[in-house]
C-alpha positions as CSV (number, residue, x, y, z in Angstrom):
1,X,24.6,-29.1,9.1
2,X,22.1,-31.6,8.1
3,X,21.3,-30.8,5.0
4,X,24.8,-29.8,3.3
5,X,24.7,-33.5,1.7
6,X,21.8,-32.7,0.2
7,X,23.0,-29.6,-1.8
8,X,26.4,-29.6,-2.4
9,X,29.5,-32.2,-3.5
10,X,31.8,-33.8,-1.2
11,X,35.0,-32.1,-1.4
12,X,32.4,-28.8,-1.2
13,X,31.1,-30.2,2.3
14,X,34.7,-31.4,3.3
15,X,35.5,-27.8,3.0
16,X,32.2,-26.2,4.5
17,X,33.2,-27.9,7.5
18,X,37.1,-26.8,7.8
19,X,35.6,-23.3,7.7
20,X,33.4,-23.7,10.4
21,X,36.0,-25.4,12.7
22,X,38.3,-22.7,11.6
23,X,36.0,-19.9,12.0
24,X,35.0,-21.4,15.5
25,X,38.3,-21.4,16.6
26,X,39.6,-18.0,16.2
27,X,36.0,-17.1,18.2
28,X,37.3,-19.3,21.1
29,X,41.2,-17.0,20.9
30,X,41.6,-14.8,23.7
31,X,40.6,-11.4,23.0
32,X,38.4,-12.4,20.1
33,X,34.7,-11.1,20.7
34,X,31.7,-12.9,19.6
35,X,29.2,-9.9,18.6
36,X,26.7,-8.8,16.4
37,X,29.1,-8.3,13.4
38,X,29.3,-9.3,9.9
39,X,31.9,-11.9,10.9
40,X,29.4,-13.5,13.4
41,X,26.3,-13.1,10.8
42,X,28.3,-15.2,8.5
43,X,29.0,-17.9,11.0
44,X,25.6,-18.5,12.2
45,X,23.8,-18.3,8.3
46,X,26.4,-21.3,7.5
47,X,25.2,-22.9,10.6
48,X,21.8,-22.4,10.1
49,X,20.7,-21.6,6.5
50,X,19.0,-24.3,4.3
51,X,17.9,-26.3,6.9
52,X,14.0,-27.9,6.3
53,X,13.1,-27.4,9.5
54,X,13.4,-24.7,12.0
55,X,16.6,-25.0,14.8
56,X,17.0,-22.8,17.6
57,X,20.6,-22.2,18.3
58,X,22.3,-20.5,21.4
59,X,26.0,-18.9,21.5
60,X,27.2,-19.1,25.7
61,X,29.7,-16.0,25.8
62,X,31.8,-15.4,29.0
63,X,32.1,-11.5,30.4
64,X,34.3,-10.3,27.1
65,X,31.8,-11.7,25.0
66,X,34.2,-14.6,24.2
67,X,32.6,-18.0,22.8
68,X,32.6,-20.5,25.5
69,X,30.0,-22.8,23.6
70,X,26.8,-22.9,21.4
71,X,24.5,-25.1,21.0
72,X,21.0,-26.4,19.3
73,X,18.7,-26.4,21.6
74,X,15.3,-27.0,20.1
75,X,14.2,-28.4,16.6
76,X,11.3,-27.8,15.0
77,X,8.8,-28.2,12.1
78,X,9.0,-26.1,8.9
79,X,7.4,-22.8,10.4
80,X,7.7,-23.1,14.1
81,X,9.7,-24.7,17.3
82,X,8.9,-25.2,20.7
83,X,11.0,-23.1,22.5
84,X,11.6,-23.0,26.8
85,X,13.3,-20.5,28.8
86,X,14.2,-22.9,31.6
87,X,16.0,-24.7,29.2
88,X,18.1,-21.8,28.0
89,X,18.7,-20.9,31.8
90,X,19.6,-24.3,32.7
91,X,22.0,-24.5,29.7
92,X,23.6,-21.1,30.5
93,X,24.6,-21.7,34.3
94,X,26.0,-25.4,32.8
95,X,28.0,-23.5,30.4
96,X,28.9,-20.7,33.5
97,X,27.6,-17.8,30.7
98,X,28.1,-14.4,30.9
99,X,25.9,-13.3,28.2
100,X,24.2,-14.9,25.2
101,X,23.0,-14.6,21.9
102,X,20.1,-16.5,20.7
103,X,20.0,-17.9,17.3
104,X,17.3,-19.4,14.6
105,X,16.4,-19.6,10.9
106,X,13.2,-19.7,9.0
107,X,12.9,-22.6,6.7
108,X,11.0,-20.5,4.4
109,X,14.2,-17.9,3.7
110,X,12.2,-15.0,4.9
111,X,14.3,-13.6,8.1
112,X,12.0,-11.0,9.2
113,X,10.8,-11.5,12.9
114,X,7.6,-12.9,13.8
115,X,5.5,-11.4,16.6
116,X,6.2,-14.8,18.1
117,X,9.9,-14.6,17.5
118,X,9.8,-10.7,19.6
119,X,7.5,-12.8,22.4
120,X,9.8,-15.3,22.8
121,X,12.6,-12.7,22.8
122,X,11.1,-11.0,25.8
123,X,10.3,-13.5,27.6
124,X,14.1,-14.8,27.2
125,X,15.6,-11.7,27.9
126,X,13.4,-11.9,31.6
127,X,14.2,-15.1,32.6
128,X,18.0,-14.7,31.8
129,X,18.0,-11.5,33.3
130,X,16.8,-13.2,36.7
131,X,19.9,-15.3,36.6
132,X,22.4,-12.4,35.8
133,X,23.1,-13.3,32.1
134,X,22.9,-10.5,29.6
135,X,20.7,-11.3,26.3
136,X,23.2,-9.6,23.5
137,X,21.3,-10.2,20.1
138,X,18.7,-12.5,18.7
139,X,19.5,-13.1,15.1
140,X,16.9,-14.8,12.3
141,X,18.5,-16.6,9.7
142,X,16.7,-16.5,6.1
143,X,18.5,-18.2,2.7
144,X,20.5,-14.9,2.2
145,X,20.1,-12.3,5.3
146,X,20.1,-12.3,9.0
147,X,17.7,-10.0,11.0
148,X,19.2,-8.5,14.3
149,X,17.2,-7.3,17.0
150,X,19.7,-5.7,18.6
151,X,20.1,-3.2,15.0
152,X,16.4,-3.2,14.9
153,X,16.2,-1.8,18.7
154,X,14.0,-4.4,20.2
155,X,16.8,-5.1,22.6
């Protein structure tokens, strides 16, 4: 969280951060499913809102969706990021990965998709698919929603 300095007190970011680690942890309890649900949305817009640049974030999931890992891949500039497949493959088989769910947010706080955001998408979704990892949910982070594809049925 780069930015949580810059906006709010200390004993607010001490806090901030004991919510993360706690939400975190009761993703990585057995039984506990990492999915497209409100709980999930909130975790990854405190991860990813209010950041000045744009950062590309990847939750590893094992076969019950659990949370084995996540992790920012690519940073970018205030309206794009460079973004590889080979490196999200390459990061899944390290992390042994069932599934994932991809992850970014828009600097500008305007979460709907870009027709480069649904490229990207597809091509992920292909190149995962060759290596037997399911592609659960892209979400775009704004200031004060997150945009699923999954709900929007683009995967």
């Amino acid at each position: 969280m780069e930015n949580i300095a810059l906006v709010f007190p200390l004993a607010s970011q001490r806090t901030i951060k004991r919510a993360l680690t706690l939400l975190e942890n009761h993703l990585r309890e057995p039984g506990v499913a990492f999915t497209s649900t409100p709980f999930s949305r909130d975790w990854i817009r405190l991860q990813l809102a209010n950041h000045e640049r744009e950062l590309f974030m990847v939750m590893f999931l094992d076969n019950q969706n659990r949370l084995l890992a996540h992790e920012t891949l690519f940073h970018g500039t205030i309206n794009s990021t460079a973004i590889y497949p080979r490196e999200v493959v390459k990061a899944a088989l390290r992390h042994n990965a069932a599934a994932v769910i991809l992850a970014h947010n828009h600097p500008s706080g305007f979460a709907q998709p870009s027709d480069a955001d649904r490229n990207i998408t597809e091509r992920m979704k292909k190149a995962l698919t060759l290596v037997d990892v399911r592609l659960l949910d892209h979400l775009v982070v704004g200031s004060k929603e997150v945009v699923s594809f999954t709900e929007l049925g683009w995967l």
